[in-house]
N, C-alpha and C positions, 0 to 999 in steps of 0.2 A: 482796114481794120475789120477783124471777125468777132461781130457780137452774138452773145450766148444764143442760145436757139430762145430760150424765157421772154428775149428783150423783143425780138421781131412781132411775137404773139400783142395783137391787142390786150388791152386792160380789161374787154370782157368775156376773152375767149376761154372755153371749158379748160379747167386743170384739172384731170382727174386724182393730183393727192390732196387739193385742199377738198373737191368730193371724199375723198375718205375719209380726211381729218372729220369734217363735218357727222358723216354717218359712226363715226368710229363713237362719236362724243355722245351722240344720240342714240345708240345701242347701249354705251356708259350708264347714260341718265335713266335711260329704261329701265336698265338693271338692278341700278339703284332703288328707284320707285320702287319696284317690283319685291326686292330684297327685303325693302322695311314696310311694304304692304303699306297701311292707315297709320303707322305711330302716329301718334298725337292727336288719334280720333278716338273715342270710345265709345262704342256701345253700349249704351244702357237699352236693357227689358222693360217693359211697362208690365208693371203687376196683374192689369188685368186690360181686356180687347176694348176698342173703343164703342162704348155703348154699356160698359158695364160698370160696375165698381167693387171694391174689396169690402169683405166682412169676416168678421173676426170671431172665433166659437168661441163659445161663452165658457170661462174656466182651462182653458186651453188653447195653446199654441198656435191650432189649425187656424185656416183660414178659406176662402173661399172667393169667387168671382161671380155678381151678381147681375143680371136685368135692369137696367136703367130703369123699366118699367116693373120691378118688382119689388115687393118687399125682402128683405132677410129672411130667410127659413129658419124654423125651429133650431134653437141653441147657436144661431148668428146673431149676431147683433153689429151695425153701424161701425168702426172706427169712431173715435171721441175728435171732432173737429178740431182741426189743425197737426191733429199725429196720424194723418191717414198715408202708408207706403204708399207711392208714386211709381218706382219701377224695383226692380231685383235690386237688392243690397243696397237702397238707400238708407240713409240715416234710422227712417223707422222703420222701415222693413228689418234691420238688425236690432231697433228696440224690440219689436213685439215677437222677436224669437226667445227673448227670455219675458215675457211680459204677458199679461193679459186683461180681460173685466172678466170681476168675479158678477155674483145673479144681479148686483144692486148699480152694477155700471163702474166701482172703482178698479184703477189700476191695482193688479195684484201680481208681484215675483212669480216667476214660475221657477222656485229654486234645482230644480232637477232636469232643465231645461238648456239648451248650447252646449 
């Protein structure tokens, strides 16, 4: 009786088409990865470098990136604790595009503003 050439071959001798199954899948998978980059990663910006922090001009929109070791300059002032933007398009990073403190510290509309 004549068995297939497959049968003679030991159980761990090289096949070279499960070697290509193998690489074919793994060029696949690469592809993939590759194709959808980070989905379901996002980068967020941080508003300002580390060592600094945001301040907000006084009567307007602008804003600014400060000296950990400095004061605000002239017509900045602080963020009001707990609404200070964190990175690009956070929550208050899109309040204080229509928002501001007028000279006395309250929040005031900036109706011609977004």
């Amino acid at each position: 009786m004549h068995l297939p050439r497959r049968m003679n071959r030991a159980a761990t001798a090289f096949r070279p088409e499960r070697v290509r199954i193998i690489v074919a899948a793994l060029a696949s998978g690469a592809a993939v990865l590759a194709l959808t980059g980070c989905a379901g990663f996002e980068y967020k910006e941080d508003i300002c470098s580390s060592g600094e922090y945001p301040v907000l001009a006084v009567g307007d929109t602008g804003s600014a990136c400060v000296s950990d070791k400095e004061d605000p300059p002239a017509g900045f002032v602080r963020y009001p604790e707990g609404k200070v933007p964190q990175q690009v398009d956070d929550t208050w990073d899109v309040y204080w595009d229509t928002h501001t403190l007028d000279k006395d510290g309250n929040i005031i509309d900036i109706p011609d503003a977004g």
